[in-house]
C-alpha positions in Angstrom: 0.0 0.0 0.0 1.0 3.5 -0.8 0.7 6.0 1.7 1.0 10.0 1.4 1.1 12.6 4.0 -0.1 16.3 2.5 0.9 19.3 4.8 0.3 17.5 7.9 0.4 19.3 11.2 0.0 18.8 14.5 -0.4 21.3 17.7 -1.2 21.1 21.0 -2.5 24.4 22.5 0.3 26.8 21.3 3.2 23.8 20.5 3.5 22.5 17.2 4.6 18.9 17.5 5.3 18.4 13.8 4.7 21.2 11.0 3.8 20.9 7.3 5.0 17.3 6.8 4.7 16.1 3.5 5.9 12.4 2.9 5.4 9.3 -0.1 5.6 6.0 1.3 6.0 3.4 -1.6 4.2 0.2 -1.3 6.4 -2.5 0.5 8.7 0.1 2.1 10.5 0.0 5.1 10.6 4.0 6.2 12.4 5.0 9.6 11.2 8.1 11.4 14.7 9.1 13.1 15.5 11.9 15.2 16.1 12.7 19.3 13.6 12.7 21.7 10.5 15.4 21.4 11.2 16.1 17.5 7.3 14.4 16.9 8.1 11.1 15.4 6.1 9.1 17.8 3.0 11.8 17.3 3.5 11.1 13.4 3.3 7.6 14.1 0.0 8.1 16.3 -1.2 10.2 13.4 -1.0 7.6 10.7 -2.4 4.9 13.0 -5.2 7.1 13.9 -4.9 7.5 17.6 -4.4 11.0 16.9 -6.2 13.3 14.7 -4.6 16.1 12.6 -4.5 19.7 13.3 -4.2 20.1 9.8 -3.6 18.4 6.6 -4.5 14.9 5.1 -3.2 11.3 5.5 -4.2 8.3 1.9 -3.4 5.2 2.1 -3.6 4.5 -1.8 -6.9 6.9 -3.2 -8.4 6.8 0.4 -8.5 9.8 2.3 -8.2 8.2 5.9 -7.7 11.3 7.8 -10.9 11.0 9.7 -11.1 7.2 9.2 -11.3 5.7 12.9 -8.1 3.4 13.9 -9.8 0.3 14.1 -10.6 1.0 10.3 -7.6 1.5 9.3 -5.7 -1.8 8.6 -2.5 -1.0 10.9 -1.0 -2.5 12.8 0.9 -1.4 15.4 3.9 -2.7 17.6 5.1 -0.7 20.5 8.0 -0.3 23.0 6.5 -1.8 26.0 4.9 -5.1 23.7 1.8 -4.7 25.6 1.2 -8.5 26.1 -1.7 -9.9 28.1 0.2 -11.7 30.6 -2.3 -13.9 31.8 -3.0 -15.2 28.0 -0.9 -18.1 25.8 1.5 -16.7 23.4 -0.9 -18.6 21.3 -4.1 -16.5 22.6 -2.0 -13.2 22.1 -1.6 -13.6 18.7 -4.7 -14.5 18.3 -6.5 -12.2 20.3 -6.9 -9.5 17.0 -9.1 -12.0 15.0 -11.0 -12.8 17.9 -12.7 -9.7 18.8 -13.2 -10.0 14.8 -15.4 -12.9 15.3 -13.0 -15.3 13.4 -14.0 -19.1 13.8 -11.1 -20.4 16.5 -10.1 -23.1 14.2 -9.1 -20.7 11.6 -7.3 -17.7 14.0 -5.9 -21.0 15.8 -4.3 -22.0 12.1 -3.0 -18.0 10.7 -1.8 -18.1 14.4 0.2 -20.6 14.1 1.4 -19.7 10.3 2.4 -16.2 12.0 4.3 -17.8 14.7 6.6 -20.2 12.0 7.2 -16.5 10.4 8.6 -15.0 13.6 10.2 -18.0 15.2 8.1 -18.3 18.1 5.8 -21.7 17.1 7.6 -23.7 19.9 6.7 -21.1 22.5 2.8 -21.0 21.5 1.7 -22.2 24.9 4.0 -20.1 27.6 3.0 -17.1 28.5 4.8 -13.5 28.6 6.5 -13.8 31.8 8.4 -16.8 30.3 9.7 -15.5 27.9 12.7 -13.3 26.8 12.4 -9.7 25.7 13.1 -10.7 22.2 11.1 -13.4 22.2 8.1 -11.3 23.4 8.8 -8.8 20.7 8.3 -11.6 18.1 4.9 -12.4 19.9 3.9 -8.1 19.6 5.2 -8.2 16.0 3.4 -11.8 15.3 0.0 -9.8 16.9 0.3 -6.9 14.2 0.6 -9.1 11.5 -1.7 -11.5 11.8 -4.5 -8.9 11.0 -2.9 -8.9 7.5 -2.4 -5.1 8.1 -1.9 -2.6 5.1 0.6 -0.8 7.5 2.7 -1.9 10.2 3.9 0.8 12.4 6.5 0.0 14.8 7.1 3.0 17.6 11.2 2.2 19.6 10.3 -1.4 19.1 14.0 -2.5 20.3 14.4 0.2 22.6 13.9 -2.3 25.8 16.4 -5.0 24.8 20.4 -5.5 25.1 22.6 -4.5 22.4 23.1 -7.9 21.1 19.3 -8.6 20.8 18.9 -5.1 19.4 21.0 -6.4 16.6 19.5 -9.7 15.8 15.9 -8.3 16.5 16.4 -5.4 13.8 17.3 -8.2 11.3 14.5 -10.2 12.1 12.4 -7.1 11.5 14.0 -6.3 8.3 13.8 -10.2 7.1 9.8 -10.3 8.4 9.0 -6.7 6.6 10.8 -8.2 3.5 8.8 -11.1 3.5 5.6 -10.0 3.9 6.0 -7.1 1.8 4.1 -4.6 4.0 4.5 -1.2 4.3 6.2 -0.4 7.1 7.1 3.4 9.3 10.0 2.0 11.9 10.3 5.3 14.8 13.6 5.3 16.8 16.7 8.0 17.5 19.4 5.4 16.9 20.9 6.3 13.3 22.5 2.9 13.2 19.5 1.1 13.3 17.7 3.8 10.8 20.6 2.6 8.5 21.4 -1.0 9.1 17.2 -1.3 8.5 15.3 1.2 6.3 14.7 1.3 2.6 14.4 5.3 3.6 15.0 7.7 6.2 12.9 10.9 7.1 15.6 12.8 9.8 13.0 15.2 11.9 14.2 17.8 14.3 11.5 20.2 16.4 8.5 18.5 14.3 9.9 19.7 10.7 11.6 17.1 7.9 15.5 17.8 7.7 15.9 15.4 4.7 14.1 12.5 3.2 16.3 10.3 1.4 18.2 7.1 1.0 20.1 6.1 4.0 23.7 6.4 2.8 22.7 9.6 1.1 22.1 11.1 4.4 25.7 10.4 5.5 27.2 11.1 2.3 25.5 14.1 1.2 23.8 16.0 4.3 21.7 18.6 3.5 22.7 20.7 6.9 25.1 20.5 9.8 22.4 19.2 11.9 21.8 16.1 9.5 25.9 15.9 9.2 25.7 15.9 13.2 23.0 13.2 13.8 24.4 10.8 11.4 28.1 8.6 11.8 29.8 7.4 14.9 32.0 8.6 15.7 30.7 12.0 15.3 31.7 14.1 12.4 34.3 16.1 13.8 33.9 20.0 13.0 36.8 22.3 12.8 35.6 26.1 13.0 37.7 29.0 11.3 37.4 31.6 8.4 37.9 32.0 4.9 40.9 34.0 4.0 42.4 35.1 0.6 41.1 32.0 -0.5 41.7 29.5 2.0 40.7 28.2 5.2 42.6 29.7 8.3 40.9 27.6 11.1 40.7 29.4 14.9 43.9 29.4 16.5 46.3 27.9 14.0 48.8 29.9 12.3 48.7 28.3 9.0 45.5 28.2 6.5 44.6 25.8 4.3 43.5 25.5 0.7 41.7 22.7 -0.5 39.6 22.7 -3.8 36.0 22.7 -1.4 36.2 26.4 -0.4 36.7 27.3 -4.2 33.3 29.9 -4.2 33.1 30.6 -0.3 33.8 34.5 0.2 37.1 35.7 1.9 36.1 36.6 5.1 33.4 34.7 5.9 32.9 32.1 9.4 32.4 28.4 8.5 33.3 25.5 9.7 34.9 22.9 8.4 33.1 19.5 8.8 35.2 16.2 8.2 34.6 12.7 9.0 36.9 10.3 11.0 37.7 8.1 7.9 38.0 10.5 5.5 41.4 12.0 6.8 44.9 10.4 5.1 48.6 10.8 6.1 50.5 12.7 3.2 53.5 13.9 3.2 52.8 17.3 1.9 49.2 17.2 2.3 47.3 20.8 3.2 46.5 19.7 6.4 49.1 20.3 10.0 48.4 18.8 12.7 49.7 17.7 16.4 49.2 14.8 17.1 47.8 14.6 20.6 46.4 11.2 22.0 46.6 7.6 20.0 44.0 4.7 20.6 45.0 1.0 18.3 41.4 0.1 17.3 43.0 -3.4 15.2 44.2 -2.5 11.8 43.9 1.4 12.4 43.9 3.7 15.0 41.9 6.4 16.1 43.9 9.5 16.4 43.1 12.6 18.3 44.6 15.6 16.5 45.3 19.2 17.3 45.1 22.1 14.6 45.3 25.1 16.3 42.9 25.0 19.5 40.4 22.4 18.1 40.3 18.7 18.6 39.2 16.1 16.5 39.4 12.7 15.8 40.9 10.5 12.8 41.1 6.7 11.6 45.1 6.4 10.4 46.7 3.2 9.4 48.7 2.1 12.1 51.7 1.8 10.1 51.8 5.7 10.3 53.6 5.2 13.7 51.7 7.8 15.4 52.9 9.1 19.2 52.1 12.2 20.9 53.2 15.3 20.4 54.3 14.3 17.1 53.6 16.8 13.7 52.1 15.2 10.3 50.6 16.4 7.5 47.1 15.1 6.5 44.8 15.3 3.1 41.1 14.3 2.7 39.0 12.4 0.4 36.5 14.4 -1.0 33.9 11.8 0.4 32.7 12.8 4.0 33.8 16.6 3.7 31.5 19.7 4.1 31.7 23.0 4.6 28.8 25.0 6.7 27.7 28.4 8.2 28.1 28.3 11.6 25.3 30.3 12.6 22.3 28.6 10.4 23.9 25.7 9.7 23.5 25.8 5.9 25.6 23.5 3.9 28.1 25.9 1.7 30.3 23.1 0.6 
């Protein structure tokens, strides 16, 4: 199912929780809603489920307007952070529990049940209830209850949020492996970027309820379209080096030498930016633009992380650790034009 939000917004009293959103959700898509905490993700989510209504605006699924449409009329279904499990039911009776306030026959909700359950891996668990089983295992349950209404959208609000890093991991690839398979559109919420890139077909990055970008995963950390999306996106984080344009070239604060690179080629002399670079996109070179001290080394395997000085900043930088790096030693560095931006410091709008 296709699903388009037109100029949807949402207050409460004088707050706007999200402001003139305007989204395409392809059919079969996996889309993640990614930002921090308050940017209105979850209140999207609510809004495309139903629970909410709009302020403003309009919400199809396909040619349906389902704007007013009640949620129980909606076809979504929804899989939250806290699973919300009747504890005193079967894992069987949970899953089933949709089709039977839909009057389904029990042999038949008894049979998609347990079809579900083969799907998420849970069939050998059908009669245990909640409290025996793992976190992950009841997140398979939750997620086996959404689908078994066949929904035309599956909505999954900090689904992984509860569980350890390890299951976090194998549970976002079980999602990815289940959405895959049963071809449903799907709107993933959560603030981790790594699992808004390891997952989604598409990310939508939201900060104080307005879309930042809309576009492919790696295109988001390859081609921000602001400091804020070059900020929420890589670990570690991109490392930004402030500093002005002069005659030319890039003189950043505190250092006494400036350097020219072909990115600030159109960026007027005189002007505050700051330079944005990512940890892997720095290389030794002899005579590269780049001086730097080197002030701390940490051996991460094959590389190292090195924390580097340029006048009074501090950043960081993977270099091979055949480079022989020790503090207080000077090197010369170059970048690779991937992972390199330029910005204005005071609106953060991308220059470079």
């Amino acid at each position: 199912m296709r699903v388009r939000l037109d100029h949807v917004t949402k207050r409460f009293g004088s707050f706007t929780a999200v402001e003139d959103f305007n989204a395409t959700l392809e059919d079969g898509e996996l889309v993640c809603l990614l930002g921090p905490s308050g940017c209105g993700k979850s209140t999207l989510l609510n809004m495309l489920s139903g629970i909410l209504p709009l302020t403003e605006g309009k919400i199809w699924f396909d040619k349906d307007d389902v704007t007013k449409v009640p949620p129980e009329k909606r076809g979504v279904g929804l899989v939250f952070q806290n699973y919300a499990l009747y504890p005193h039911l079967t894992v069987q009776d949970n899953i089933c529990f949709p089709l039977e306030t839909q009057r389904v026959p029990k042999k038949d909700r008894i049979e998609q049940a347990q079809e579900i359950a083969k799907l998420v891996h849970v069939d050998m668990l059908m009669h245990r209830r909640p409290g025996e089983l793992s976190g992950g295992q009841q997140q398979r349950v939750a997620i086996a209850r959404a689908l078994i209404k066949n929904p035309r959208l599956l909505l999954l609000d900090e689904p992984l949020s509860n569980l350890d890093a390890r299951l976090r991991l194998e549970m976002r690839e079980e999602i990815r492996r289940i959405q895959q398979r049963t071809k449903v559109t799907a709107v993933f919420v959560t603030h981790d970027q790594e699992e808004a890139l390891a997952i989604s077909d598409r990310i939508i990055l939201m900060k104080n309820g307005i879309t930042q970008q809309n576009d492919l995963p790696q295109a988001l950390y390859d081609n921000p379209a602001n400091q804020f999306v070059a900020s929420f996106l890589g670990n570690p984080p991109i490392n930004y080096i402030p500093g002005r344009m002069q005659d030319g070239a890039f003189l950043a604060d505190g250092a006494a030498e400036p350097i020219r690179m072909p990115i600030f080629h159109g960026v007027p002399d005189g002007k505050k930016v700051v330079l944005a670079v990512r940890s892997e996109a720095f290389t030794t070179e002899e005579n590269g633009p780049i001086p730097a001290e080197v002030s701390r080394v940490y051996t991460m395997g094959k590389e190292e992380m090195a924390w580097l000085q340029i006048g009074d900043i501090e950043f960081r930088a993977y270099i091979d650790n055949e480079e022989g790096l020790v503090p207080g030693k000077q090197i010369r560095l170059n970048v690779r034009r991937r992972g390199v931006f330029v910005f204005d410091p005071e609106s953060g709008e991308r220059l470079a």
